[in-house]
N, C-alpha and C positions, 0 to 999 in steps of 0.2 A: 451820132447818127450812123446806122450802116452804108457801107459802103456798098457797092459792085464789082465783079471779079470774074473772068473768064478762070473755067476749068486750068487751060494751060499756065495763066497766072498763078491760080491758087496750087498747086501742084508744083511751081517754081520755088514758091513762096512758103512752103511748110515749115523749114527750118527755122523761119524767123517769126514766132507765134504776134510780134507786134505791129505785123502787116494785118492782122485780125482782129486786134483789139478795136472795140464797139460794136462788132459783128459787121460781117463780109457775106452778102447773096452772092451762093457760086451760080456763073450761069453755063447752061448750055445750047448754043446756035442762039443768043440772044433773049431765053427764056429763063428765069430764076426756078434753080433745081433742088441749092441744099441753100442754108444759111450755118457758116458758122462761128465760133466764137474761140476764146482761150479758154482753158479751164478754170482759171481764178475768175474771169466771168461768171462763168456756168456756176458754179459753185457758191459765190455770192447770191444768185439767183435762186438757185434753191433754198438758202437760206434762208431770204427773205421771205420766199413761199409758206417755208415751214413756221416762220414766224408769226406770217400774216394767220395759218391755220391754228395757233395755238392761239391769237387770240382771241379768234372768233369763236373758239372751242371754251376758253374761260366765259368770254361775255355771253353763252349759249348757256352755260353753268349758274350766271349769275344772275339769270334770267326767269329758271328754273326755279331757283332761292328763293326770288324774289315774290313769282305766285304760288310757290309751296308756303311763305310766311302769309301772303295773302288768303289764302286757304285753310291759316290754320293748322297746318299741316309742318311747321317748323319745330325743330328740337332746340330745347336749352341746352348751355355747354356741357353740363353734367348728363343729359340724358344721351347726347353725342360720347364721351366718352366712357359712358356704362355701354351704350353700343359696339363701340371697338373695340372693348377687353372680354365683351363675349364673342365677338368672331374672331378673335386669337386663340381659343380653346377648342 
């Protein structure tokens, strides 16, 4: 859970990134101004972002599949692979 932190504190406290681990609201005059974090934080977090976006991007794909076969509109494996050795030429 994030913590609370006066400007003066977090500004004391730079050196030692483990004063910040689980994220720190900096405040100023008693109002939350930044919030922040370590980098191995931040970094996990994007990760996971990016992860969350590639699967919703496959399941968006698989989806696609699924009423293009619905449709009729599916290829066999051999007409898929006669498709990709003519758009290599």
């Amino acid at each position: 859970m994030a913590q609370t932190m006066s400007q003066k504190a977090a500004r004391e406290g730079l050196g030692s990134p483990e004063l910040f681990e689980g994220g720190v609201f900096i405040t100023k005059n008693g109002v939350a101004e930044l919030f922040v974090q370590t980098a191995a934080e931040r970094e996990a977090e994007l990760k996971k972002i990016e992860e969350e976006r590639q699967i919703n991007a496959l399941f968006k794909l698989a989806m696609i599949a699924k009423q293009e076969i619905n449709d009729d509109q599916g290829m066999t494996p051999e007409e898929v692979l006669e498709r990709l050795r003519r758009a290599r030429t």
